[in-house]
C-alpha positions as CSV (number, residue, x, y, z in Angstrom):
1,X,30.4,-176.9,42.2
2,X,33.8,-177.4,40.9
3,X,36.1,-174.6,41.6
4,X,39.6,-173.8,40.4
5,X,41.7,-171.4,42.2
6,X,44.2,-169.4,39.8
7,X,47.0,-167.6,41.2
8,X,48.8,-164.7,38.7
9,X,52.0,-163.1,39.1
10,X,52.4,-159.6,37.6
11,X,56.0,-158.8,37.6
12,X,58.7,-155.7,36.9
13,X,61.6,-157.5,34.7
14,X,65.2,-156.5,35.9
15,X,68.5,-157.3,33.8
16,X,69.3,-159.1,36.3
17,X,68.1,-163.0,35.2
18,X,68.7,-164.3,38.7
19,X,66.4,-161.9,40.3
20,X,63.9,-162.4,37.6
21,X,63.6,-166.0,38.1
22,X,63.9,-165.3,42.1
23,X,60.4,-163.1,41.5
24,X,58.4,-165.2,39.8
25,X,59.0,-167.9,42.1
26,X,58.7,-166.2,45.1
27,X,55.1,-164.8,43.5
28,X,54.3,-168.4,42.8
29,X,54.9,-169.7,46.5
30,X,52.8,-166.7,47.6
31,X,50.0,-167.6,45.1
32,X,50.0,-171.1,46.2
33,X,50.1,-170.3,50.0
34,X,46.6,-168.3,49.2
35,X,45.1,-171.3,47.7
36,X,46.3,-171.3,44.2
37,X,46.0,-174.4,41.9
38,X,47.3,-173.0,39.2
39,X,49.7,-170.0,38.7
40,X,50.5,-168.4,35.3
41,X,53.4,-165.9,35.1
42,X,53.6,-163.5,32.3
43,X,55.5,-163.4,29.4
44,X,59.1,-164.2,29.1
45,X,59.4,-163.2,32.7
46,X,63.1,-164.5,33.2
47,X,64.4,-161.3,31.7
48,X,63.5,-157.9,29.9
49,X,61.7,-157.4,27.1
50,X,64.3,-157.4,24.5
51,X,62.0,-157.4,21.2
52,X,62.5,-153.6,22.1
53,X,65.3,-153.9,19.4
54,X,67.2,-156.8,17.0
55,X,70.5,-157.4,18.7
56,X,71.7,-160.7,17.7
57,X,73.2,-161.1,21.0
58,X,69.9,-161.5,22.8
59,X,69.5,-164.7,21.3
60,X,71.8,-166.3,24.0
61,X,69.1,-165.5,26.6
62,X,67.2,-168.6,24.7
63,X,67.5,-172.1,26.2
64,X,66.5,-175.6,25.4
65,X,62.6,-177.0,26.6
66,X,63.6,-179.3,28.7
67,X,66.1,-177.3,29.8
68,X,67.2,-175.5,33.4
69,X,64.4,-173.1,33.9
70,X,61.8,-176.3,33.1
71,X,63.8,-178.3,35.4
72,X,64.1,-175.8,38.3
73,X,60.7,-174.5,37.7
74,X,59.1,-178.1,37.6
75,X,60.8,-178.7,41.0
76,X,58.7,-176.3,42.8
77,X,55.2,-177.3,40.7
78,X,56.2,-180.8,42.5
79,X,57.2,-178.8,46.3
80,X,54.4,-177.2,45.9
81,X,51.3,-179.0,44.2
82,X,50.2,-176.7,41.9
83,X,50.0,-176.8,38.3
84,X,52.6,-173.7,36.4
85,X,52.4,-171.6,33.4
86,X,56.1,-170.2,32.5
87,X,56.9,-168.2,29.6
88,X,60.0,-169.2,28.1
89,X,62.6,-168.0,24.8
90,X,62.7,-171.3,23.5
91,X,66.2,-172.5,21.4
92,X,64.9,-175.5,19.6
93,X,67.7,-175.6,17.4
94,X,70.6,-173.3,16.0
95,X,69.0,-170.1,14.5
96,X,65.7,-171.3,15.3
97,X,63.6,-169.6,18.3
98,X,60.6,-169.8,19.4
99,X,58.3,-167.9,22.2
100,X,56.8,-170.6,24.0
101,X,54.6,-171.1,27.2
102,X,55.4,-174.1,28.8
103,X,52.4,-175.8,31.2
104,X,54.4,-177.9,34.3
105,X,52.3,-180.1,35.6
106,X,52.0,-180.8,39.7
107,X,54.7,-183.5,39.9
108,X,56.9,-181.4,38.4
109,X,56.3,-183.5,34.6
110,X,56.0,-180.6,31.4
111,X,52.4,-181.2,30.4
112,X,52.9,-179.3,27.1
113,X,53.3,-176.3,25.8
114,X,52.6,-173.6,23.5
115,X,54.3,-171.9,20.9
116,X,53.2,-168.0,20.3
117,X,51.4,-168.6,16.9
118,X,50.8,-165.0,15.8
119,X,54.3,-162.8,15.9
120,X,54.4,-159.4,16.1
121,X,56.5,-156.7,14.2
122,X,55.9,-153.2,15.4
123,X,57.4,-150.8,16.8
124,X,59.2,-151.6,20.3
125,X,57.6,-154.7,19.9
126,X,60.5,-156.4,16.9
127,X,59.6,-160.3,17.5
128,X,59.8,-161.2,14.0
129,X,63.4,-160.8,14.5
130,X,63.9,-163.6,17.1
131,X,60.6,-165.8,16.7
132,X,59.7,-168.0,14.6
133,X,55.9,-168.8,14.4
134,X,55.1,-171.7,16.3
135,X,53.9,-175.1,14.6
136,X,51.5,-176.6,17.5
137,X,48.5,-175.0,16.3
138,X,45.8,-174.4,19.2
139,X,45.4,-177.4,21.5
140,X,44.2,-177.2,24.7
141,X,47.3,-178.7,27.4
142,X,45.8,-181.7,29.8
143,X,46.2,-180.9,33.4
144,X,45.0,-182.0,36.5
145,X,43.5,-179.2,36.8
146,X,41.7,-178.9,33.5
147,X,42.4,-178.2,29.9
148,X,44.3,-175.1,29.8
149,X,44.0,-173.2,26.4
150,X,47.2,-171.7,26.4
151,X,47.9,-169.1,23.9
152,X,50.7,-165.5,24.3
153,X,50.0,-162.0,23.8
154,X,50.0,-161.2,20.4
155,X,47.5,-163.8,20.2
156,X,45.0,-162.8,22.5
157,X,44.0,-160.5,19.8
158,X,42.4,-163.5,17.5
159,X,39.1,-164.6,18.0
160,X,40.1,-167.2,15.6
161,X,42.5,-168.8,18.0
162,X,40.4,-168.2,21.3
163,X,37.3,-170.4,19.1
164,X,39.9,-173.0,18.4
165,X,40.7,-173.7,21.9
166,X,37.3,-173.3,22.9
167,X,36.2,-176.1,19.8
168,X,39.1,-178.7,21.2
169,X,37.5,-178.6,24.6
170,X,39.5,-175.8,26.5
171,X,38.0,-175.4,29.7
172,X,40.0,-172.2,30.7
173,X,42.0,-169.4,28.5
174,X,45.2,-168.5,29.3
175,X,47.5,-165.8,28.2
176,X,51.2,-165.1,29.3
177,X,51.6,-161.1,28.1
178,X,53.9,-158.4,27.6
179,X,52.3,-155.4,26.4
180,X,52.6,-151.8,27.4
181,X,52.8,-148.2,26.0
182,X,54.8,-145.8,24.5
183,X,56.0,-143.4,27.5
184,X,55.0,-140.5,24.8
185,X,51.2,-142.0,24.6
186,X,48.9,-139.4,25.7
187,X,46.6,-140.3,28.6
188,X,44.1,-140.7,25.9
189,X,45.8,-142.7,23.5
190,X,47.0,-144.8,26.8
191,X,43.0,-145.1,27.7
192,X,41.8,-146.2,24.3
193,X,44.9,-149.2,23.7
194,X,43.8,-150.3,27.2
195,X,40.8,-150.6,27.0
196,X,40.8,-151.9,23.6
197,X,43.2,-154.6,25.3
198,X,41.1,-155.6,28.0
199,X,38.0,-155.3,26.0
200,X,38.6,-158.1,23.1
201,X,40.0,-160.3,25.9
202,X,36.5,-159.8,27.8
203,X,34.9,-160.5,24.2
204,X,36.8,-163.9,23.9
205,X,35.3,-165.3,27.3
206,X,32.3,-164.2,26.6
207,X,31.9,-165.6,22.6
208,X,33.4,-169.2,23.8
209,X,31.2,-169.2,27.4
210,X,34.7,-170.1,29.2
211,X,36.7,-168.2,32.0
212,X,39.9,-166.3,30.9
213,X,43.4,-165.3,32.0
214,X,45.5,-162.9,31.5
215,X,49.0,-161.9,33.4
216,X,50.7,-159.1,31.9
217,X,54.1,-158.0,32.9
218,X,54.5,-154.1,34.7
219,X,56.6,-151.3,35.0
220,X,59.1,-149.4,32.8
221,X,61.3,-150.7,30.7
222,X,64.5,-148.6,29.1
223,X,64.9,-149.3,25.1
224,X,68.8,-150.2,24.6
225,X,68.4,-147.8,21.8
226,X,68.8,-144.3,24.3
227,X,67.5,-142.5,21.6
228,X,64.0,-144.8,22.1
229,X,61.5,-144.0,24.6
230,X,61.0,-147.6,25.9
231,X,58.5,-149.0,27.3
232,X,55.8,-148.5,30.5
233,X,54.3,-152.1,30.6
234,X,50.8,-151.8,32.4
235,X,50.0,-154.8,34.0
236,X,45.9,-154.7,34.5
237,X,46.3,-158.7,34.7
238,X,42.4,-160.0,34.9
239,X,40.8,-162.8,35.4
240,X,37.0,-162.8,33.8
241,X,34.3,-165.1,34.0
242,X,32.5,-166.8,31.2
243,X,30.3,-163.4,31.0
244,X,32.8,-161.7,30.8
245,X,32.4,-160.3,34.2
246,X,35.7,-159.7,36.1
247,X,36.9,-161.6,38.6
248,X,39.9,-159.9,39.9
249,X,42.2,-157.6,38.1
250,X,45.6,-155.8,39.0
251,X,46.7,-152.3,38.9
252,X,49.0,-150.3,36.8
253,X,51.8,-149.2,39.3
254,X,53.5,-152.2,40.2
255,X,54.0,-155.9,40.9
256,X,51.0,-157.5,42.2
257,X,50.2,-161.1,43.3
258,X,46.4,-162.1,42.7
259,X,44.5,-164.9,43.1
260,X,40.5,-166.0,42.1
261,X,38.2,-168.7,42.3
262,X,36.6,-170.0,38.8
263,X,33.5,-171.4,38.6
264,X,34.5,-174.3,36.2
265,X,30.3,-175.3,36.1
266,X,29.5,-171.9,34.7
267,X,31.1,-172.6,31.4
268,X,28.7,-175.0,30.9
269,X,25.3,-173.2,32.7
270,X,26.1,-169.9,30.3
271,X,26.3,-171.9,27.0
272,X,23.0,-173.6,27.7
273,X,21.3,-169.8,27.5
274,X,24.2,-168.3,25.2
275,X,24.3,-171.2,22.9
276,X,27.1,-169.3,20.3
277,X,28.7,-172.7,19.6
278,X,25.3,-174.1,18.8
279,X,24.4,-171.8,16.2
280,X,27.8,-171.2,14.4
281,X,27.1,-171.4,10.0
282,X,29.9,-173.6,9.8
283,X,28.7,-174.2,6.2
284,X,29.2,-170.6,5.4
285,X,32.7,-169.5,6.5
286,X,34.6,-171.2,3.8
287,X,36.0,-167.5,3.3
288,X,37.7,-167.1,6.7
289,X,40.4,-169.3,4.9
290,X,41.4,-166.2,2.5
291,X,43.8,-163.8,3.5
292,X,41.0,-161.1,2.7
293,X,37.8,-161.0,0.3
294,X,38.8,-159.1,-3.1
């Protein structure tokens, strides 16, 4: 059986980028003392969420790839052995951003990374301010510890992108997150988006027969507009198996550090007797090329 042991660190985001940084490598030793192989970290976990509004400011929080956080966060793939998912604000070049997950490879080498194809413009959530959509298209990254499908929050919602990865020969899904709710949600409302979050992930393992993760960021965090409400982020980081079926998941209240074992075999064992990719009518959706059927 060949196992891969993922470690995921759910974090609370400070202003203060030092401590930030200080977290997420802290949770990443703490991952890799319990085993981990590979550790994602959630999304753009060197600072707060600052799509929250546009402030032209906030684009001097972006740095370079290669740049200090690759170079300080591929120090300790190499100390420690393990293979690292960061989340960075990528400045590739003046007035052009992008949100990008870079995968650090064990000897401390960037094995690629991934920049956040579908961008977001809602409410709280103001991306299409700082982001511009990324260019790599959906290519699994080579590790040593497999072919990590690497895609970031917004687009975790895309089936499209999660059978992409799968049809390049992904053998594990990955997604850095930031999402949360509205502190004026209703328990309801706060049930249904949950749910609804966790659900389609669940649905994206279980259409492309491979094991998924996903690290989502926790805790509240203050709009710099006072008059806002901000935002409680709510964590609920998973790990499910190529069934769906969950394999560890975090709670709601505050940072967590989890590991789990994948089954990397199963991928294969589940699409011998769920053979989706078998029986796709590739001849038939010409359409899914239209913006929408008139």
């Amino acid at each position: 059986m060949k196992t891969l042991k993922v470690g995921m660190v759910q974090q609370s985001c400070t202003a203060d980028r030092e401590a930030n940084i200080a977290g997420s490598m802290a949770g990443i030793r703490e991952a890799a003392a319990r085993g981990a192989q590979l550790v994602v970290l959630q999304e753009l976990h060197a600072s707060l969420y600052f799509c929250q509004s546009e402030d032209t400011r906030c684009f001097d929080l972006a740095e370079p790839i290669p740049g200090p956080a690759t170079e300080r966060f591929g120090a300790l793939a190499r100390e420690l052995g393990v293979v690292i998912v960061t989340s960075l604000f990528e400045r590739r070049g003046p007035g052009l951003y992008h949100n990008t997950a870079v995968v650090l490879e064990k000897d401390g080498s960037i094995a690629g990374r991934h920049r956040k194809m579908h961008i977001p413009d809602d409410p709280a959530y103001y991306e299409k301010f700082y982001f511009t959509p990324g260019d790599l298209g959906f290519e699994p990254i080579a590790t040593s510890v497999g072919k990590l499908g690497v895609l970031v929050c917004w687009d975790q919602w895309y089936p499209e992108a999660a059978r992409l990865m799968a049809l390049a020969g992904a053998d594990v899904l990955v997604y850095p997150t930031a999402i949360g709710w509205d502190p004026n949600d209703t328990g309801e409302e706060r049930e249904r988006q949950l749910d609804a979050w966790i659900t389609v992930q669940r649905g994206h393992a279980i259409a492309n027969g491979l094991p998924l993760v996903s690290v989502n960021r926790v805790g509240f965090e203050p709009a710099p507009n006072a008059a806002e409400s901000g935002q409680c982020f709510w964590g609920n980081s998973f790990v499910a198996g190529p069934q769906g079926e969950m394999l560890a998941r975090g709670g709601s209240a505050g940072e967590e550090v989890l590991v789990a074992e994948l089954d990397l075999e199963r991928s294969e064992n589940v699409r011998r007797i769920w053979p989706f990719l078998r029986d796709r009518r590739i001849d038939a959706y010409q359409d899914l090329l239209k913006r929408y059927r008139d």
